[in-house]
C-alpha positions as CSV (number, residue, x, y, z in Angstrom):
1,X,78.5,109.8,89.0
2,X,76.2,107.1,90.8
3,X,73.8,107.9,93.0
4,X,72.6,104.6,96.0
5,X,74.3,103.4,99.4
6,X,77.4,103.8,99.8
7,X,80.8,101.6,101.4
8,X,82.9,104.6,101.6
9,X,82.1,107.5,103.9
10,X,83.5,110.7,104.5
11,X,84.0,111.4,108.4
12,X,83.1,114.8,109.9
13,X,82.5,116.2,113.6
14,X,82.5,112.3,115.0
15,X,80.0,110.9,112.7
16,X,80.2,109.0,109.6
17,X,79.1,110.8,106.7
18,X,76.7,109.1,103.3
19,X,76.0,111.6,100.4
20,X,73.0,111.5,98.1
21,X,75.8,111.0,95.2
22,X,78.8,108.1,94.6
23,X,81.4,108.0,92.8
24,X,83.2,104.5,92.1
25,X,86.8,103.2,93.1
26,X,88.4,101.0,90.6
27,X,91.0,99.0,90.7
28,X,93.8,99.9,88.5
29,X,94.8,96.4,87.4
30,X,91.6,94.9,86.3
31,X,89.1,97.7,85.8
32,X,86.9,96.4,88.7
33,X,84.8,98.9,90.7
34,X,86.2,98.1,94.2
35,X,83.8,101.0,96.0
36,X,81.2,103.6,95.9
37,X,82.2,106.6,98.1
38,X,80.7,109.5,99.6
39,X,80.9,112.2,97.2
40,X,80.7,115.5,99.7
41,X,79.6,118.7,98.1
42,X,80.8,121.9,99.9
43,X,78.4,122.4,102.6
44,X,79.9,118.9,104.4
45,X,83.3,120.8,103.7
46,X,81.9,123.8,105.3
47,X,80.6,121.5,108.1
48,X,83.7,120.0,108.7
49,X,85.5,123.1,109.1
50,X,83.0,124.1,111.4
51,X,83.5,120.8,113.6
52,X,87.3,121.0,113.1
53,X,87.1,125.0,114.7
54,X,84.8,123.9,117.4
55,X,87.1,121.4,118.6
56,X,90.3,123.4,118.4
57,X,90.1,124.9,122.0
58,X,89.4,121.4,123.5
59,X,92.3,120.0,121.8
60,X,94.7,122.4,121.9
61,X,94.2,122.8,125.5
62,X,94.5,118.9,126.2
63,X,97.7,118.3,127.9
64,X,100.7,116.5,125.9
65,X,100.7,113.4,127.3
66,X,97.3,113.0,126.8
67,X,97.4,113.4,123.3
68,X,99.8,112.0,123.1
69,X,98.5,108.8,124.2
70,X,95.7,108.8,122.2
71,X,97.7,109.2,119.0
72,X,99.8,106.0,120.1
73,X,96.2,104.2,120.4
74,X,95.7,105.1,116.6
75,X,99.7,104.3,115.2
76,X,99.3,100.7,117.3
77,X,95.5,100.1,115.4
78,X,97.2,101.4,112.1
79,X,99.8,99.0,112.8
80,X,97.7,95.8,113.6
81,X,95.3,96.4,110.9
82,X,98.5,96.4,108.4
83,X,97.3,93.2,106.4
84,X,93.7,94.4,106.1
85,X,94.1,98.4,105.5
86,X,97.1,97.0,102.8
87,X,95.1,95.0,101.1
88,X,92.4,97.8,100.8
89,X,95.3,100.4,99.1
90,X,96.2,97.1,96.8
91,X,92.5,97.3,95.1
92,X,92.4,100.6,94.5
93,X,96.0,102.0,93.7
94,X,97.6,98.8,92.5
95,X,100.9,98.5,94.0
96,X,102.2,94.9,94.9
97,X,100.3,93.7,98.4
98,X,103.7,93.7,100.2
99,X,104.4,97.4,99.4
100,X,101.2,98.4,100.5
101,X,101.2,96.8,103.7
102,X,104.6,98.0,104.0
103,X,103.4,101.6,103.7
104,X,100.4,101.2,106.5
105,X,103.5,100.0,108.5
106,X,105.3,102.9,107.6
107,X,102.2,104.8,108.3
108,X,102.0,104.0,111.5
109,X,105.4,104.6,112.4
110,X,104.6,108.2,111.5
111,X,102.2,108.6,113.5
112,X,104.2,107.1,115.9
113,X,106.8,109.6,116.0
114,X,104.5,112.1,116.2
115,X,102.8,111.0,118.7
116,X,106.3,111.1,120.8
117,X,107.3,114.5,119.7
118,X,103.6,115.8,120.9
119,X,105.5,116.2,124.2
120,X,108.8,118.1,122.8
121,X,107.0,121.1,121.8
122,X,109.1,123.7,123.5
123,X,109.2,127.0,124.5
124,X,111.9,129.1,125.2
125,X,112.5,132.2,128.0
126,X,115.5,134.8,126.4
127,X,117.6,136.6,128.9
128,X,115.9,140.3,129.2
129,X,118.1,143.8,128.5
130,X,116.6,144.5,132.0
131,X,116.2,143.6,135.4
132,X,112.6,143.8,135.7
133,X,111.1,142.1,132.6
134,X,111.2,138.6,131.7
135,X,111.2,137.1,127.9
136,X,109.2,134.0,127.4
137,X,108.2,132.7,123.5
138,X,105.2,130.4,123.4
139,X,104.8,127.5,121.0
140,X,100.9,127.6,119.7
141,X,99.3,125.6,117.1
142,X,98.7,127.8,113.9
143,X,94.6,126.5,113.8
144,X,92.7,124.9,111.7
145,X,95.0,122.5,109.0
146,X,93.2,121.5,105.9
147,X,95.8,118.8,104.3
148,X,95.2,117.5,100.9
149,X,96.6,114.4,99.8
150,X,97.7,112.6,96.4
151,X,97.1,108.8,95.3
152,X,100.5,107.7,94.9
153,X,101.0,106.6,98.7
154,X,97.7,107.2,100.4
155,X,98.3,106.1,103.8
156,X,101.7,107.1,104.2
157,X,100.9,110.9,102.6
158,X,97.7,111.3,105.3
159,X,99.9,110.0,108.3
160,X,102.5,112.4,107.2
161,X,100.4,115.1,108.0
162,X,98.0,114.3,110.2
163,X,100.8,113.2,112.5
164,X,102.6,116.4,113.1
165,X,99.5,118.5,112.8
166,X,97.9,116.7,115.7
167,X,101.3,116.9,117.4
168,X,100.9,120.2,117.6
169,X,97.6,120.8,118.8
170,X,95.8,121.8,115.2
171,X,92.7,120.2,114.3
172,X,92.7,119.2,111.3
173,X,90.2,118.9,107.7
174,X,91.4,116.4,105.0
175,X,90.6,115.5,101.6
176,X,92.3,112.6,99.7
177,X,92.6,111.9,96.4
178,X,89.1,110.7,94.7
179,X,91.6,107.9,92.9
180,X,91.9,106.2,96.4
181,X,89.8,107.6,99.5
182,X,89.3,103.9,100.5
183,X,92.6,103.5,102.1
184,X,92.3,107.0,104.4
185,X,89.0,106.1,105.4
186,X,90.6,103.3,107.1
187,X,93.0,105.2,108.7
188,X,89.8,107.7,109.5
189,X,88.9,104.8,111.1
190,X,91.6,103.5,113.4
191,X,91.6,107.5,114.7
192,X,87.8,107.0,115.8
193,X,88.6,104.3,117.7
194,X,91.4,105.0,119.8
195,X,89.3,108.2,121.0
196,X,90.1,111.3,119.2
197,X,87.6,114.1,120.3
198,X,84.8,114.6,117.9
199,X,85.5,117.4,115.1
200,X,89.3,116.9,115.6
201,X,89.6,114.7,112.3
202,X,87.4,115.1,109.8
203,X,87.8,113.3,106.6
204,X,85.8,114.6,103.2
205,X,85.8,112.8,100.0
206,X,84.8,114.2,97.2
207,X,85.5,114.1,93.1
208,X,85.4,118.5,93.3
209,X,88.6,119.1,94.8
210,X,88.2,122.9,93.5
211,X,84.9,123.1,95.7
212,X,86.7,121.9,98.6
213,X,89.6,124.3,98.1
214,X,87.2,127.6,97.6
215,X,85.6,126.9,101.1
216,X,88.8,126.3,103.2
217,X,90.4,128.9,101.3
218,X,87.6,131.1,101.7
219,X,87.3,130.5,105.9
220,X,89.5,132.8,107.8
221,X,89.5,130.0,110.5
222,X,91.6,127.8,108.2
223,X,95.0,128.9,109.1
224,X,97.1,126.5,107.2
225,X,97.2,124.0,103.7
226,X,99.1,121.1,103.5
227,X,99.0,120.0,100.2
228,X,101.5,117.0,98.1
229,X,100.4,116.9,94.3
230,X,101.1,118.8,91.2
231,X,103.1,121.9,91.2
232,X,100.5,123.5,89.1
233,X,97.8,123.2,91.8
234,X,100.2,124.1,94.5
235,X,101.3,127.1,92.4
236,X,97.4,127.9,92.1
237,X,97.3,127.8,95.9
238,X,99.9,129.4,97.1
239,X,97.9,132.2,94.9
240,X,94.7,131.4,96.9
241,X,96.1,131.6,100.3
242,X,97.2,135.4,99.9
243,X,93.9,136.8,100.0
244,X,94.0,135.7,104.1
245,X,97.3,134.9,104.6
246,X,97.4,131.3,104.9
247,X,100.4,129.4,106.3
248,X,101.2,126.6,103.0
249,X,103.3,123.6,103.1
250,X,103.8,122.1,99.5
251,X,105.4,119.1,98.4
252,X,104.8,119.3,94.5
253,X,106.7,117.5,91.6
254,X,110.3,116.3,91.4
255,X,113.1,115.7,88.5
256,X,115.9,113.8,90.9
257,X,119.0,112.8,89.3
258,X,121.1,110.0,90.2
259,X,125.0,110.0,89.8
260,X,126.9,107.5,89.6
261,X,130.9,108.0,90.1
262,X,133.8,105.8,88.8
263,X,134.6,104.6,92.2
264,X,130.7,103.3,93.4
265,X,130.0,100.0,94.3
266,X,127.8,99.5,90.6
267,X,126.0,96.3,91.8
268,X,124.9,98.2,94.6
269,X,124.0,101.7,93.1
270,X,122.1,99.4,90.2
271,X,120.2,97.4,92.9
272,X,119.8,100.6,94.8
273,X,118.5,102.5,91.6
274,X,116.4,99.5,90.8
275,X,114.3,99.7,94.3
276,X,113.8,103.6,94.0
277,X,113.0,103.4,90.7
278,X,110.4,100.9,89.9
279,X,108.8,101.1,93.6
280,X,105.5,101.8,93.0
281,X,105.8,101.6,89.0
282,X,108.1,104.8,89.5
283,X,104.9,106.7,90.6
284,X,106.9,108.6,93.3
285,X,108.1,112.3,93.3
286,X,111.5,110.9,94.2
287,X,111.5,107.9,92.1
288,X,115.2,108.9,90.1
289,X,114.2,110.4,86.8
290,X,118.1,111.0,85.3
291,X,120.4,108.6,85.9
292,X,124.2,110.1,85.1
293,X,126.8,107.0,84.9
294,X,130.6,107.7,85.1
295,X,131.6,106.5,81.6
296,X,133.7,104.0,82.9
297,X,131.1,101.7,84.7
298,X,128.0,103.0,82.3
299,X,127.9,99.7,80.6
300,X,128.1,97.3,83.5
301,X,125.9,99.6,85.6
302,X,123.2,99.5,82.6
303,X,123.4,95.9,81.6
304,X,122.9,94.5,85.8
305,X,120.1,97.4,85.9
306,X,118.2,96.2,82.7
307,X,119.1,92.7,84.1
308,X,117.3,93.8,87.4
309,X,114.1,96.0,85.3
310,X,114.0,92.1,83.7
311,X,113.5,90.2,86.6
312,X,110.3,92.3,88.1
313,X,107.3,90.5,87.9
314,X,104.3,92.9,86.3
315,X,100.7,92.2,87.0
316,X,97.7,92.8,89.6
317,X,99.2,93.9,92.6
318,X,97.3,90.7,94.6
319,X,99.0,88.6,93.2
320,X,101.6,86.5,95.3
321,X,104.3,86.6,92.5
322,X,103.8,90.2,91.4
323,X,106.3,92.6,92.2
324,X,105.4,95.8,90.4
325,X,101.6,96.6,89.3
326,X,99.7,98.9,87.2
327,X,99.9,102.9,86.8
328,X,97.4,104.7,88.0
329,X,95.4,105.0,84.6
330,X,95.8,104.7,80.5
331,X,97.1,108.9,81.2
332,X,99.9,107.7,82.6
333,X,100.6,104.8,80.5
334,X,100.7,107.3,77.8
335,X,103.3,109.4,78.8
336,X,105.5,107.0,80.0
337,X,105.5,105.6,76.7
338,X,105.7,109.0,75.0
339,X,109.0,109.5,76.8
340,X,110.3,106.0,75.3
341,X,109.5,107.1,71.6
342,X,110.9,110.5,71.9
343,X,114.0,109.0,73.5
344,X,114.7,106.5,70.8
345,X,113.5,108.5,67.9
346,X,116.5,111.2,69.1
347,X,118.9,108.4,69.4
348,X,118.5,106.4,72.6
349,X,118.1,102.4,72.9
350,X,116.2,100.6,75.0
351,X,118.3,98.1,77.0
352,X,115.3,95.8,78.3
353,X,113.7,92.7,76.7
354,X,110.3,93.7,77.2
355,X,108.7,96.0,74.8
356,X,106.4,98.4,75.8
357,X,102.9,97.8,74.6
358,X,104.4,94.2,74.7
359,X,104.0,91.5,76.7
360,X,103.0,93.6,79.8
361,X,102.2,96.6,78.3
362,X,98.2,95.9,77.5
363,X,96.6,94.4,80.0
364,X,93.2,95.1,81.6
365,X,92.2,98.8,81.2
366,X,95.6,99.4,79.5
367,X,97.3,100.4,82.6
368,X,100.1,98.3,82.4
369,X,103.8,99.2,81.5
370,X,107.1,97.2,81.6
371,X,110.0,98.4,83.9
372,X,112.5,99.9,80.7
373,X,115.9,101.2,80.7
374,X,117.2,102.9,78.1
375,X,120.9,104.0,77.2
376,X,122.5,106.7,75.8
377,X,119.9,109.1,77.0
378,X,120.9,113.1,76.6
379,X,120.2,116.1,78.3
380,X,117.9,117.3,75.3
381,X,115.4,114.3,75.4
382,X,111.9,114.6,76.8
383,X,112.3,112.8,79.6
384,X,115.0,114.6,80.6
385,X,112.5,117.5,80.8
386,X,109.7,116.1,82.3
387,X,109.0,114.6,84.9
388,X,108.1,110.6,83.9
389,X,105.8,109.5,86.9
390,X,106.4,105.5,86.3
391,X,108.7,102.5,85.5
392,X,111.3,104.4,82.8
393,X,114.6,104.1,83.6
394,X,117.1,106.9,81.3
395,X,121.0,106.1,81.5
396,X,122.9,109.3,80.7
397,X,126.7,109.3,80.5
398,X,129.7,111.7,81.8
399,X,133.2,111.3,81.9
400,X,136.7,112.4,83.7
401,X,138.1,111.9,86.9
402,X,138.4,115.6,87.6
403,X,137.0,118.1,90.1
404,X,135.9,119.9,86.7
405,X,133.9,116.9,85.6
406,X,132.5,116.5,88.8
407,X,131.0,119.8,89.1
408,X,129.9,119.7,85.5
409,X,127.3,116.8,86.1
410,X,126.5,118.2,89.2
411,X,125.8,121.2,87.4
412,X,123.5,118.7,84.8
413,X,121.8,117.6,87.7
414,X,121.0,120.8,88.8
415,X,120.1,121.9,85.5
416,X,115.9,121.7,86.3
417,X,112.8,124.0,87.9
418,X,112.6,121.2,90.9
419,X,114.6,120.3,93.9
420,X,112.8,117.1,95.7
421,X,115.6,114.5,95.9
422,X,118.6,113.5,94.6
423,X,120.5,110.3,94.9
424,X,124.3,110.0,94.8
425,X,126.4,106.6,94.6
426,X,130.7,107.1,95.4
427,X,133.0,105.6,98.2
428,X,134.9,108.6,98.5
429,X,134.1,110.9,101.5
430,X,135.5,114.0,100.4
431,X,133.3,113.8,97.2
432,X,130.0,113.2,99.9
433,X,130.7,116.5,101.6
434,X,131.5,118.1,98.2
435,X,128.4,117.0,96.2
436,X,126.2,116.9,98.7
437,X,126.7,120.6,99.5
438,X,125.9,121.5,96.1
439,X,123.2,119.6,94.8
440,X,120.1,121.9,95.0
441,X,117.5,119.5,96.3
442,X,115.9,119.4,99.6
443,X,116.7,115.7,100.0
444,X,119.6,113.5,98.9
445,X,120.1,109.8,99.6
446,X,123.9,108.9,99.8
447,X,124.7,105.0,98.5
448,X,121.3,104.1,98.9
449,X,120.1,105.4,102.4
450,X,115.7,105.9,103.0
451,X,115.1,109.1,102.0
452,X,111.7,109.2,104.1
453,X,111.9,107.9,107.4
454,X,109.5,109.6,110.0
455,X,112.4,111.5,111.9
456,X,114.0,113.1,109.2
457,X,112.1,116.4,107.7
458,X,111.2,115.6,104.2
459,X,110.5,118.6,101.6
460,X,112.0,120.1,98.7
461,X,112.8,123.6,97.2
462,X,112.6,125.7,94.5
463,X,109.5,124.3,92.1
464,X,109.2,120.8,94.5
465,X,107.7,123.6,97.2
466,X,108.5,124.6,100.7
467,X,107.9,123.5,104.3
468,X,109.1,119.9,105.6
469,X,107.2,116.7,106.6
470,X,108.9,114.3,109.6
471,X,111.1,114.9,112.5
472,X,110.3,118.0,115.1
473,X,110.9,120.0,111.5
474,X,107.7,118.5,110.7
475,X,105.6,119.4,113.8
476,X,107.2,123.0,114.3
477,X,105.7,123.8,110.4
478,X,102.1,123.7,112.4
479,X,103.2,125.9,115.1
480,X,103.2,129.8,115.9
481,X,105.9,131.1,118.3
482,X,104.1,133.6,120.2
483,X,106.6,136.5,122.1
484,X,105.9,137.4,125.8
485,X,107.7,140.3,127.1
486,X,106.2,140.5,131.0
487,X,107.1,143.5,133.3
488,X,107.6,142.8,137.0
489,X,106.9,146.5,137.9
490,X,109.7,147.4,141.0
């Protein structure tokens, strides 16, 4: 902890916030502090909640278009300061430049949408059982949102819920993670300046994320958490919000499979696998975590993947050249490369050249890992168990060409606590329909299509949570349907 002036500040009714403490930002590829942040204690939480509940009426009661507008002023700043705000998420989360600007793009474009579906908030009148009463159901926004974001895409995950939020006339309380506030203050920022009200975003950083949870949990005027991080802090509050009843939506962890049939285009599903894989040095809850190959194509899907895994360029994200950069800290590093001993001591081999703790597995701080592929994975290996959380790529097999096998590795791919996404590679439409019914995840990409654009509602079930990000799915998760039942008298 570091106490001085700060270059990071939290952002709460209007007004830019400095704290008598710091923490530092550091930049995962070289070690470098990058920032010293505003590190809110609870009564700025407290305040912000306070400013968030003042403004509620005021913003709730703004017409649509209005607020509209104003939300198209922020996802056009986002947009224009893409090179800038994307070079800011480079330093302090590592990802190659030209994901991270592509993600303030992305951003934006959520916001965007949002911004468009502010005015498609419907209400609905029911035909009445009698003559002289009318039905009417109004759409209200559930309150005061307190979102809580993770590191892995921290533009993309505050626009994902700021977006609909605002949409719906919530006001709304935000803390990211302390690994990269950087990258939502600048988003904080374009949202001052295209004119939100005072109080209706407030951003608090802050390294005590249990401090900020007891006070919005504790304030009855908090009427909904939207959290995307670990499922065993969004298992500990979902506990939390019972004692007041507390609308949740939870994105937590993921185990997606991918499978692979006989008849895929395999230069395709290993180019396709490649992307969702090592994007982000396979620091995303969908980033495939089983790979199932028909037996029949296993070996020339593996080789062109590990041919692929080879090719990536691993270094500081700033680079020009670099195409995949550093976990998030040595942590990670550690269990990636846990789950590559415990594969290959129980009978796996590794596929790529690079070794891990080789060429690119040192590095500055340690936080570097090769993109590796392994073959002849099983069901019973660690990282079939676990969820990895970077750039480890396990090959399983299964075989047959009938409906039996077919429901027996969909049944492997079911075979986990989560349900995020799953990915599914085959040129045969009847299999689509059949798999795609079966698989329990909440999202499944079909020969390589985006699994998170901002109209379709993104969310999982079972241990990856509940509720839904994008699309009016997205916005109607931060509204109340309130029932009107009016008698005319005669």
């Amino acid at each position: 902890m570091k106490t001085g002036t700060t270059t990071g500040k939290a952002l709460v009714g209007g007004r830019w916030h400095t704290a008598a403490e710091t923490f530092a930002v550091t930049n995962p590829a070289t070690g470098e502090t990058v920032a010293e942040v505003a590190d809110c204690g609870p009564d700025v939480t407290a305040e912000a909640v306070d400013a968030a509940a003042s403004a509620l009426p005021g913003w709730r009661a703004m017409p649509a278009h209005e607020r509209a507008a104003i939300m198209r002023r922020a996802a056009a700043l986002l947009a224009e300061r893409a090179p800038e705000i994307g070079a800011t998420l480079t330093a302090e989360q590592g990802k190659p430049l030209g994901e991270a600007v592509g993600e303030v793009v992305a951003g934006a474009d959520h916001l965007l949408w949002s911004a468009e579906e502010t005015r498609r908030v419907y209400g609905e009148t029911i035909p009445s059982t009698s003559a002289d009463t009318r039905i009417m159901v109004l759409p209200e926004p559930v309150g005061v949102v307190a979102g809580i974001t993770p590191w892995n895409f921290p533009v993309s995950m505050v626009t994902r819920k700021l977006g609909p939020a605002l949409a719906a006339g919530c006001t709304v309380v935000l803390k990211p993670s302390e690994l990269t506030p950087m990258s939502a203050i600048a988003v904080a920022a374009c949202l001052a300046d295209a004119g939100f009200p005072p109080g209706v975003f407030n951003l608090v950083t802050t390294t005590r994320p249990q401090e900020f949870s007891e006070v919005v949990m504790a304030d009855p005027r908090v009427r909904k958490i939207s959290f995307t991080g670990s499922t065993a802090v969004g298992k500990n509050l979902i506990r939390q919000s019972a004692d007041d009843v507390k609308r949740l939506s939870v994105e937590l962890g993921g185990h997606a499979p991918v499978l692979v049939f006989p008849d895929a285009d395999v230069a395709a599903a290993a180019a396709g696998v490649a992307r969702a894989k090592f994007m982000n040095a396979g620091q995303a809850c969908t980033s495939p975590n089983r790979i199932y190959v028909h037996e029949s194509v296993a070996e020339e899907f593996t080789a062109e993947l590990a041919r692929l895994a080879d090719a990536i360029v691993v270094g500081d994200g700033s680079a020009a050249d670099v195409t995949m950069g550093p976990l998030i800290n040595e942590r990670a590093v550690a269990k990636v490369r846990r789950h590559v001993e415990d594969a290959l001591a129980l009978g796996a081999r590794q596929v790529t050249a690079r070794e891990p703790g080789g060429e690119a597995g040192g590095g500055p701080g340690g936080r570097f890992h090769p993109p590796t592929v392994l073959a002849g994975v099983t069901d019973d290996m660690l990282v079939c168990q676990e969820e990895t959380f970077g750039p480890l790529a396990p090959v399983l097999t299964f075989g047959g060409d009938t409906r039996d096998a077919e429901d027996d590795v969909v049944a492997r791919a079911n075979t986990t606590p989560y349900g995020l996404a799953a990915y599914v590679w085959t040129r045969d439409l009847a299999r689509v329909v059949r798999v795609s019914e079966a698989l329990r995840f909440g999202i499944l990409s079909i020969n390589g299509a985006p699994l998170a654009p901002p109209q379709g509602p993104f969310g999982g079930v079972k241990g990856s949570g509940y509720g839904r990000e994008g699309g009016h799915h997205g916005v109607e998760d931060f509204v109340e349907h309130k029932y009107v039942s009016v008698g005319l008298g005669r």
